[in-house]
C-alpha positions as a Markdown table, in Angstrom:
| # | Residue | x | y | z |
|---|---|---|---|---|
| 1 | Unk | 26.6 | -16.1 | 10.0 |
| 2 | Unk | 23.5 | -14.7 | 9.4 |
| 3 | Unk | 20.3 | -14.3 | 11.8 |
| 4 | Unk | 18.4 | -17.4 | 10.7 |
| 5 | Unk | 21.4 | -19.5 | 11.0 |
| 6 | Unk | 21.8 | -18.1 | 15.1 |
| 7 | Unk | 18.3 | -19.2 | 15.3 |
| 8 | Unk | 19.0 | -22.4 | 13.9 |
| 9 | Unk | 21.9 | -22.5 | 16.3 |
| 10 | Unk | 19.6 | -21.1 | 19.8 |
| 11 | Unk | 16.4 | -23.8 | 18.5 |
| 12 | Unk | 17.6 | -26.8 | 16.6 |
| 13 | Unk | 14.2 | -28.3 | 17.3 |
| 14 | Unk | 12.1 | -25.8 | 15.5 |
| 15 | Unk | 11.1 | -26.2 | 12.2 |
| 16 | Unk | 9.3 | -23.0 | 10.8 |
| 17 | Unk | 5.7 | -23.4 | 9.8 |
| 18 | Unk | 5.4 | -22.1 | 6.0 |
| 19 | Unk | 1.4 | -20.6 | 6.2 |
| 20 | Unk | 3.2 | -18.0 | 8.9 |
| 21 | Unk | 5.9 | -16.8 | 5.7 |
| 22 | Unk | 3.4 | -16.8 | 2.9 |
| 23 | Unk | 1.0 | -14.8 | 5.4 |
| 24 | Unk | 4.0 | -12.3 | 5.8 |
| 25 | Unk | 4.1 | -11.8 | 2.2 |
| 26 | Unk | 0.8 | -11.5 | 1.0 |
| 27 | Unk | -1.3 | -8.4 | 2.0 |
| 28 | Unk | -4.9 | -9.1 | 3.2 |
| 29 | Unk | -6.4 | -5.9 | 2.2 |
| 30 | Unk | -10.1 | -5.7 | 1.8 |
| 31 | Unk | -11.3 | -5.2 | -1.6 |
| 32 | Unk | -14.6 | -3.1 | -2.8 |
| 33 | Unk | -17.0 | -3.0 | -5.2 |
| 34 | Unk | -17.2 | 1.2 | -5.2 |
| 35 | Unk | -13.6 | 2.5 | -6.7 |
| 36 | Unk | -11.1 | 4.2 | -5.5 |
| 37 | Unk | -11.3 | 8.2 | -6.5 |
| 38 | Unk | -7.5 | 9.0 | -7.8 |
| 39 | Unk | -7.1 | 12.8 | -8.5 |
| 40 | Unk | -4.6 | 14.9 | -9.2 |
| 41 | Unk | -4.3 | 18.4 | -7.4 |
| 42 | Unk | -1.8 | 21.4 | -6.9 |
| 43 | Unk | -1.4 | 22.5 | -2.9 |
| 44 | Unk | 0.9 | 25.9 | -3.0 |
| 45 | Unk | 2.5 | 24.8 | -6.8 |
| 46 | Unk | 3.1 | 21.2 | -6.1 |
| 47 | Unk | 1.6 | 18.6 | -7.6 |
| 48 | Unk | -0.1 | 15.7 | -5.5 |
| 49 | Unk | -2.1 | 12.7 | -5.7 |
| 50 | Unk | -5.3 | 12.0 | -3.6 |
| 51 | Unk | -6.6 | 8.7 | -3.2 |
| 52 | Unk | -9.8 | 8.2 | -1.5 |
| 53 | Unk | -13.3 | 6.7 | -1.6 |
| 54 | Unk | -11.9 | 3.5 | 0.6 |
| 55 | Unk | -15.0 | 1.3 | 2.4 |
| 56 | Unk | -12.7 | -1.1 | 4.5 |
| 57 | Unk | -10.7 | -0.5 | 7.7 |
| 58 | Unk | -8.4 | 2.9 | 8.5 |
| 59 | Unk | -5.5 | 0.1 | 9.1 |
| 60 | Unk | -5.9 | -1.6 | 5.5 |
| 61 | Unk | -5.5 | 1.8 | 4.0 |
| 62 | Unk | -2.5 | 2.9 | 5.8 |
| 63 | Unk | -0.9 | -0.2 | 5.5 |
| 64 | Unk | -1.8 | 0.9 | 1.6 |
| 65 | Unk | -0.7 | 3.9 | 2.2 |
| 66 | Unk | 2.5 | 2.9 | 3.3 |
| 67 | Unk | 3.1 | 0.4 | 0.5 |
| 68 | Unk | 2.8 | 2.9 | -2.0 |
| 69 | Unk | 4.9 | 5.3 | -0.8 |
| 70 | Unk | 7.6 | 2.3 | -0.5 |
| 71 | Unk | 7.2 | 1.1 | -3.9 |
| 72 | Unk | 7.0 | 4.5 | -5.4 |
| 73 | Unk | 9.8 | 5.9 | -3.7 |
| 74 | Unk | 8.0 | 9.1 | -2.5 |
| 75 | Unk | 7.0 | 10.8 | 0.5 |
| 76 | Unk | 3.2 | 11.4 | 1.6 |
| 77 | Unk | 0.3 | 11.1 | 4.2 |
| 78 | Unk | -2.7 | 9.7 | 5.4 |
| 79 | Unk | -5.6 | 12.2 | 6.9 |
| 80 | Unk | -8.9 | 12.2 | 6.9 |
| 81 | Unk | -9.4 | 9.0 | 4.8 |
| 82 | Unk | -6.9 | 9.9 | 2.2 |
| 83 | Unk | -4.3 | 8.8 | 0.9 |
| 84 | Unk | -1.7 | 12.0 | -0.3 |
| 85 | Unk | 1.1 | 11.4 | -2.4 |
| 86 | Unk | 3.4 | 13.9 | -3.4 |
| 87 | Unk | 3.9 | 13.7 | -7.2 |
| 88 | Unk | 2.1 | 13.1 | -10.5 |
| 89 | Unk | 1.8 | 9.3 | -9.9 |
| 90 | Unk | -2.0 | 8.8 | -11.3 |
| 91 | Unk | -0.8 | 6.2 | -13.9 |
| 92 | Unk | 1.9 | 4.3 | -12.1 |
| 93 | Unk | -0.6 | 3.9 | -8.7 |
| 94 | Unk | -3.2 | 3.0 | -11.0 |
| 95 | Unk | -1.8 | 0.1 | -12.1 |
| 96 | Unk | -0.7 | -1.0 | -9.0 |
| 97 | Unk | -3.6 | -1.3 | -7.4 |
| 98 | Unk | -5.3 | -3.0 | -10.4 |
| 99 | Unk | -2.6 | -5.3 | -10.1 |
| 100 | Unk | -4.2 | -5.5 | -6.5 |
| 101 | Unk | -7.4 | -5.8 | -7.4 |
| 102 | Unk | -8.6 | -2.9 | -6.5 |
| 103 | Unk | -11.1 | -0.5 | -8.6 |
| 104 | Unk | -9.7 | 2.5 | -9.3 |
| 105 | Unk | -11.4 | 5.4 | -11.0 |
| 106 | Unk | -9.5 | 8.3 | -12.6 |
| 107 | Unk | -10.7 | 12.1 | -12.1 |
| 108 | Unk | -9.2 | 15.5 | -13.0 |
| 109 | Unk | -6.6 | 16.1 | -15.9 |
């Protein structure tokens, strides 16, 4: 018995309301006409990638901080309006966030 069956179980009156899921799901970032800087660096011989340049709320941007690092599988920060990834992932974040959207400009290498 899984969780949504207990609930069933605790309320069988409530029905859920579907705009609350598809909300869940979708990610309400703010989108800008300036692009996104991603450049490639190397802090004491490792290579990162820097992400900045973002217009719209500090919360949009580490909630997009945090869903790269998810999809990518790879540890990094947020400070000073930046998004830090550790790793060569220039083409791979790229594409996701044109995927998003987003306009994203290449620099360095």
């Amino acid at each position: 018995m899984d969780l949504q069956d207990q609930l069933k179980n605790l309320f069988p009156d409530h029905t859920p309301d579907p705009t609350e899921e598809a909300a869940e799901t979708e990610s309400n970032l703010w989108l800008q006409d300036d692009p996104i800087i991603c450049k490639y660096e190397k802090r004491k011989g490792k290579p990162i990638t820097i992400l900045e340049g973002y217009t719209g709320a500090t919360e949009d941007f580490k909630k997009l901080a945090k869903e790269l690092k998810t999809t990518l599988s790879v540890g990094g920060s947020f400070k000073d309006d930046k998004i830090i990834i550790q790793g060569d992932y220039r083409d791979r974040i790229m594409t996701l966030l044109k995927e998003k959207g987003f306009n994203v400009k290449r620099v360095g290498g």
